[in-house]
N, C-alpha and C positions, 0 to 999 in steps of 0.2 A: 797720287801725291800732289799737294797741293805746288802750284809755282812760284816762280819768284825766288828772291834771298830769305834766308833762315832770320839773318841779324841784319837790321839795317840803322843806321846813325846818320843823322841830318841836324847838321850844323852846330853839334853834342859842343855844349861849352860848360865847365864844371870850375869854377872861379870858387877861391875861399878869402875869407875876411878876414884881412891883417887888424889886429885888432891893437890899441894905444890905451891903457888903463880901460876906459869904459867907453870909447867911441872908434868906428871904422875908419883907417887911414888911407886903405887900399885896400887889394885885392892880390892875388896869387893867381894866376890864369895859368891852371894847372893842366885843362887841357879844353883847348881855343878854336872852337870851327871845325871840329871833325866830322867829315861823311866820308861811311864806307859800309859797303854790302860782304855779307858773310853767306856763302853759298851753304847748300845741304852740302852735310858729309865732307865739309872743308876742312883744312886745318889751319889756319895765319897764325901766323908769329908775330909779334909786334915787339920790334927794336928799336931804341933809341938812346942817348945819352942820359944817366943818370940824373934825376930829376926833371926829367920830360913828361911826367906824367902817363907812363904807361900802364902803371898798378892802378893809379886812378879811372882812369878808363877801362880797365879792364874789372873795376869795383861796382862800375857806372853798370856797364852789360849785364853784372850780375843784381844789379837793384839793390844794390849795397851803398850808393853813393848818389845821392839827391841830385841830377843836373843842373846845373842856372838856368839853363837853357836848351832848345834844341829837342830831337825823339831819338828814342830808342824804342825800333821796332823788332817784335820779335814772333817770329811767324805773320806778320801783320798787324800784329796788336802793341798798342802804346804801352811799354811796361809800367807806364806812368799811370795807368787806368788799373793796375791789377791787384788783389787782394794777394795777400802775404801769404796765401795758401794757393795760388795759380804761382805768384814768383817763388815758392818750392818748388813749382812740379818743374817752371823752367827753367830752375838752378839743376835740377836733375841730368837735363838735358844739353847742361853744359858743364867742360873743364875746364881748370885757368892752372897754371905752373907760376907761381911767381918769380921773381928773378931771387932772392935770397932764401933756399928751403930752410936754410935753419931760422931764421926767423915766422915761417909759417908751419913752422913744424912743433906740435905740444912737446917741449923737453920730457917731461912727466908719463908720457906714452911708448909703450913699442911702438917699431913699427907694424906690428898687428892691427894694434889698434888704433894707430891713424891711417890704417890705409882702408880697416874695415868702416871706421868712421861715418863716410858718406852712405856707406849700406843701413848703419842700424839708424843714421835720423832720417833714411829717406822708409823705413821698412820694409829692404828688399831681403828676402829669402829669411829660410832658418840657420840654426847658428850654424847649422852641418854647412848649408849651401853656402853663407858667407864665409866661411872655413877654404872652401875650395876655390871661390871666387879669389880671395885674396893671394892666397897662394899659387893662383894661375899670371894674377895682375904684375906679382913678385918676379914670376919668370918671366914676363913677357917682356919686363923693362931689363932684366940680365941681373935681377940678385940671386942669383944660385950656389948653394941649395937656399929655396925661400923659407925652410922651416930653420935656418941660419939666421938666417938675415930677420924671420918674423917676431925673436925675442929681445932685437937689439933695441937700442935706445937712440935718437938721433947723435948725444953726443959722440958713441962711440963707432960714426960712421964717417966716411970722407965726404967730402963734397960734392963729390959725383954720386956718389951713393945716396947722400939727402935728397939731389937734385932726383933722381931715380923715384925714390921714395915721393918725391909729391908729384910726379908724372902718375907714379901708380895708383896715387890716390887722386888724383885728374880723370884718368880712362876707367876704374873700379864700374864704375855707374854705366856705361858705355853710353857717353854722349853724342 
C-alpha cells in the first residue's frame, strides 16, 4: 500500500467573481488557504457556519470546482493534471453527504434509484447485484425494511431519512 495521505490540500483557495453589469468588482473568498491531509480509510467531517464554504471545498476535492489557487492532491497526483476519465475513477473512490439532502436529492427519483445511481454511471455490477448492493446500503444506514424505504420518494421522507439516503448513496461505491 502505497504511503502517505490519500487527500492532500495546500493552500486550496477557491475565490468567485462578484460581478457589476459587465466588469469584476470583487471577489467571494469562498474558501481561503486551506491545507489538510486525508488519511487512507479516514473519515472527516467538515463543519462550519453556514456559508463558510464547506460544499465548496468539498466540490473542489471532487474536481467539480476549478481552484484559484493552490493543489489538490490525490493519491500523489495533482487532480489538476487529470483527464475526466482518471477524475471518474477518483470520484469512485470517494463520498461527500452534503449538508441539505433534499436539495441533492433528484425529487423525480426513488430512493432506489438515487442510491443505485453511483453504481449504473460508474458500471459496477449487474442489475441483480446492484439490487442487493443497494438494499444492503439501505440497511446499513437504519431504513428498514429497505424494500420500504427503496420506492419512496424524497418528499415523502423526513429529514433524517433524506439525510440517510445520501449517506447511502455516499458509501453504495465503498470509498
Amino acid at each position: 500500500m502505497p504511503e502517505g495521505p490519500l487527500v492532500r490540500t495546500e493552500d486550496l483557495r477557491v475565490y468567485f467573481p462578484v460581478r457589476k453589469l459587465f466588469r469584476t468588482v470583487g471577489y467571494v473568498r469562498a474558501v481561503d488557504g486551506v491545507s489538510l491531509s486525508i488519511g487512507r480509510n479516514e473519515t472527516v467531517a467538515l463543519v462550519g457556519e453556514s456559508g463558510s464554504g464547506k460544499t465548496t471545498f468539498g466540490r473542489a476535492l471532487l474536481g467539480l470546482v476549478r481552484p484559484t489557487s493552490g493543489r489538490i492532491l490525490f493519491d500523489g497526483t495533482d487532480i489538476a493534471s487529470m483527464s475526466e476519465k482518471e477524475l471518474k475513477r477518483v470520484r469512485r473512490r470517494m463520498g461527500i453527504v452534503f449538508q441539505d439532502p433534499y436539495a441533492s436529492l433528484n425529487p423525480t427519483f426513488t430512493v432506489y434509484r438515487i442510491v443505485e445511481e453511483p453504481l449504473v454511471v460508474n458500471r459496477i455490477g449487474t442489475k441483480e447485484e446492484r439490487r442487493e448492493m443497494v438494499m444492503r446500503a439501505l440497511e446499513e444506514v437504519k431504513l428498514n425494511p429497505p424494500e420500504f424505504f427503496a420506492s419512496k420518494y424524497p418528499h415523502m421522507l423526513s429529514g433524517g431519512q433524506r439525510q440517510r439516503v445520501a449517506i447511502a448513496r455516499a458509501i453504495i461505491t465503498r470509498p
